[in-house]
N, C-alpha and C positions, 0 to 999 in steps of 0.2 A: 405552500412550498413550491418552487418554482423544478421544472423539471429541467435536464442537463443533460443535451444529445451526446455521448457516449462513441456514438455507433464508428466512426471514423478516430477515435483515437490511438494512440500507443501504446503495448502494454510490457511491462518489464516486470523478471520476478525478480523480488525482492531479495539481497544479500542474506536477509535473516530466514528464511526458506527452504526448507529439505530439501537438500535437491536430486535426494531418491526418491521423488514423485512422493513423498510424505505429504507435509502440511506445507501446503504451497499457497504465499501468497504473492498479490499480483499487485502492483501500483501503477499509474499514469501519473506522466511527470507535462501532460501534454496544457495542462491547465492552471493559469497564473493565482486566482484563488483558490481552490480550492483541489484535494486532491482523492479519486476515485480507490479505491482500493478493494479488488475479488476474492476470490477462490478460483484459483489456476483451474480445478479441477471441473470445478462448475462454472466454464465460461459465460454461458447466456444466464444467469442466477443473480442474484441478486447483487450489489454494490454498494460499497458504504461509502458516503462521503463527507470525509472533512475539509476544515477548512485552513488554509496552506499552512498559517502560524499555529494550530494545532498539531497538527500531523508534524510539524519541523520541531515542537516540543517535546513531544512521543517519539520520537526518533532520536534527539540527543539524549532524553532519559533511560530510554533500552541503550545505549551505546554508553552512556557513562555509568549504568547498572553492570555491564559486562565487561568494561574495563575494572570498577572494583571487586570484580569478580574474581580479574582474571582468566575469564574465558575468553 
């Protein structure tokens, strides 16, 4: 597995996000394949990362799970 300097990226939290410092997550959008995702609260911890058309699939499924929601 190849590793993926990090250290100089962007970081943005995510709309779906507590944003009373709850469960906060963190995303980079600074990467064409693939995309970074933390924990706001543990900046230096650990990172998960997918890959662009994954994460872009997990993201219109939460969003069209929440519009059938209703929420």
């Amino acid at each position: 597995m190849r590793s993926i300097d990090l250290s100089a990226v962007s970081w943005r939290k995510s709309s779906y996000s507590n944003q009373d410092g709850g469960a906060c997550l963190e995303v980079c959008d600074d990467l064409d394949a693939v995309v970074p995702v933390r924990d706001s609260k543990v900046p230096h911890g650990p990172v998960l990362v997918f890959p662009a058309g994954g994460w872009a699939s997990f993201v219109t499924a939460v969003t069209d799970d929440r519009l059938s929601d209703g929420r």
